[in-house]
C-alpha positions, 0 to 999 in steps of 0.5 A: 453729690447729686443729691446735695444739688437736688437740694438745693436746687428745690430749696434755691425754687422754693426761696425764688417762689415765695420771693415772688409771692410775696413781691406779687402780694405787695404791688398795689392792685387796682381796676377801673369800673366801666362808667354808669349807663347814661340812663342809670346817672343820678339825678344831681342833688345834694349827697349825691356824692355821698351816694355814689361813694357809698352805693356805687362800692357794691352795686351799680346806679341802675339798681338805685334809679330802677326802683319805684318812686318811694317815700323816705320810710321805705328807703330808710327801710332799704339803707338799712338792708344794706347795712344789715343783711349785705354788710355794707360800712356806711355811717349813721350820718352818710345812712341819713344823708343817703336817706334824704338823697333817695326821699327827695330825688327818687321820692313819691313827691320829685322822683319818678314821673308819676304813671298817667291814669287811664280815663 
């Protein structure tokens, strides 16, 4: 008899165990990302949705608003990066719009306050 309870006690743990996996595997899981740094926000223009939904998934605005003042070739260039080596699902249309964001607000021309030449 003790072995018959042994049994099924270990069998009624197991059903217990696996019941509550798969209820823990089924409840919908969320977290909240703290907010951008003030000095990381991207300067407003148009697709700046389109880069926030986009970029903001793998990285944080810092890495976009740090880097040098560049023309759209060179951030054509690093979109692609992105989609390529870091495996990131961006559309073609979205690469394009994220691609003329960067160009125009953080471009050579717009972006960046340019670095006073010393006389």
């Amino acid at each position: 008899m003790k072995i018959g309870r042994l049994v099924c006690g270990r069998t009624l743990g197991l059903g217990l165990a696996v019941t509550v996996c798969l209820t823990a595997r089924a409840a919908e899981k969320s977290i909240k990302l703290p907010d951008d740094n003030v000095m990381a926000q991207l300067k407003p223009g148009p697709y700046v949705e389109v880069v926030r939904g986009n970029c903001s998934a793998c990285h944080s605005t810092d890495y976009i608003v740090r880097q040098p003042a560049s023309d759209a070739k060179k951030w054509e260039a690093e979109v692609q990066k992105m989609i390529k080596v870091y495996g990131a699902p961006i559309t073609e249309a979205d690469a394009k719009a994220i691609v003329e964001y960067l160009a125009t607000a953080y471009g050579e021309a717009g972006g960046k306050e340019k670095e006073v030449k010393k006389q």
